[in-house]
N, C-alpha and C positions, 0 to 999 in steps of 0.2 A: 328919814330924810325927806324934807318936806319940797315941791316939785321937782321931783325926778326924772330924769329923762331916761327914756328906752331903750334897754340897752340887753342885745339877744345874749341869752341863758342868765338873764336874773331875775330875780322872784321879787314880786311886790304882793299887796294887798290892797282891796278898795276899803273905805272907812269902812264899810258893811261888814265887811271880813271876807270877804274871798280871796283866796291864794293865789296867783297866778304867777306863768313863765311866759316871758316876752320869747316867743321865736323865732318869729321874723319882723322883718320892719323894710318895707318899700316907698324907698322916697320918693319914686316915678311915682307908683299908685295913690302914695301919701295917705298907707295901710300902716297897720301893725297888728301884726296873727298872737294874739293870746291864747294860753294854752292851762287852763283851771286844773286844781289839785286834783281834780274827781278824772280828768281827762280831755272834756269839753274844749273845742276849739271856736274863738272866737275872733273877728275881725275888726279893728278898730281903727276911725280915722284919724288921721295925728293931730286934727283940729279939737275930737273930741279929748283926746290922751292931753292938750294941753291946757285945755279947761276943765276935766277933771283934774289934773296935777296942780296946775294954777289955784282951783277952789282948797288944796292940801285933803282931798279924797283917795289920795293915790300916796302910799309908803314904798320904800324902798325897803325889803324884809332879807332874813337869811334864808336859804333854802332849807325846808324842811326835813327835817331829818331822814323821813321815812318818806322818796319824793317819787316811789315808786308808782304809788295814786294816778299820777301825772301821765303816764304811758301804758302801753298794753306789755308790759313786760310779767315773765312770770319768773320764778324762782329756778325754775327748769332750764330754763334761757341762759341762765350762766352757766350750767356745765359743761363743758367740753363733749362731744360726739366724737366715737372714733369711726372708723370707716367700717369696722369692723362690727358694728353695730346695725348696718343696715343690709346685713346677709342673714339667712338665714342656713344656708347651707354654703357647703362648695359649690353643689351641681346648680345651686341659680345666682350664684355669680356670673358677670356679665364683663366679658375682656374686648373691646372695641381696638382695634387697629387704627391709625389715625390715620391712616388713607381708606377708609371705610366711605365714607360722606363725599369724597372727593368724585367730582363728574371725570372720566378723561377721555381725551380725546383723541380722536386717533392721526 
């Protein structure tokens, strides 16, 4: 799609080829935060995003399949933790009272 306009969580590409996810976009500041396949964060003015777009330098793409690139996420990250996981024993378990932190007064 040839001048597209920026629209936060879709992926375009420059004619060069670079990937990119629009993630934010500040009409006050009259920014827009790109965020490259590799991870890289980049800031963009909307004056240049419409003269790129304008020139048809700018696609509108699908997200890529594997867009994990994109964030510091690892595979680990998706599994579930139970609590029970972060004891090693019973005796250094740790049981807090919720009037523990509380100041009173007399």
């Amino acid at each position: 799609m040839l001048n597209p306009r920026p629209i936060v969580g879709d992926w375009y590409r420059f004619k060069d080829g670079d990937k990119f996810e629009v993630v934010a976009v500040d009409v006050d500041d009259g920014t827009i935060d790109l965020q490259y396949y590799d991870g890289t964060i980049e800031e963009m003015d909307v004056e240049d995003w419409v003269s790129e777009a304008g020139a048809g330098r700018v696609e509108s793409i699908e997200p890529p399949e594997d867009w994990s690139g994109s964030v510091d996420a690892d595979s680990d990250d998706d599994e579930p933790v139970s609590a029970e996981n972060y004891y090693v024993d019973d005796e250094k378990r740790q049981h807090a009272s919720r009037l523990d932190d509380l100041d009173l007064f007399e």
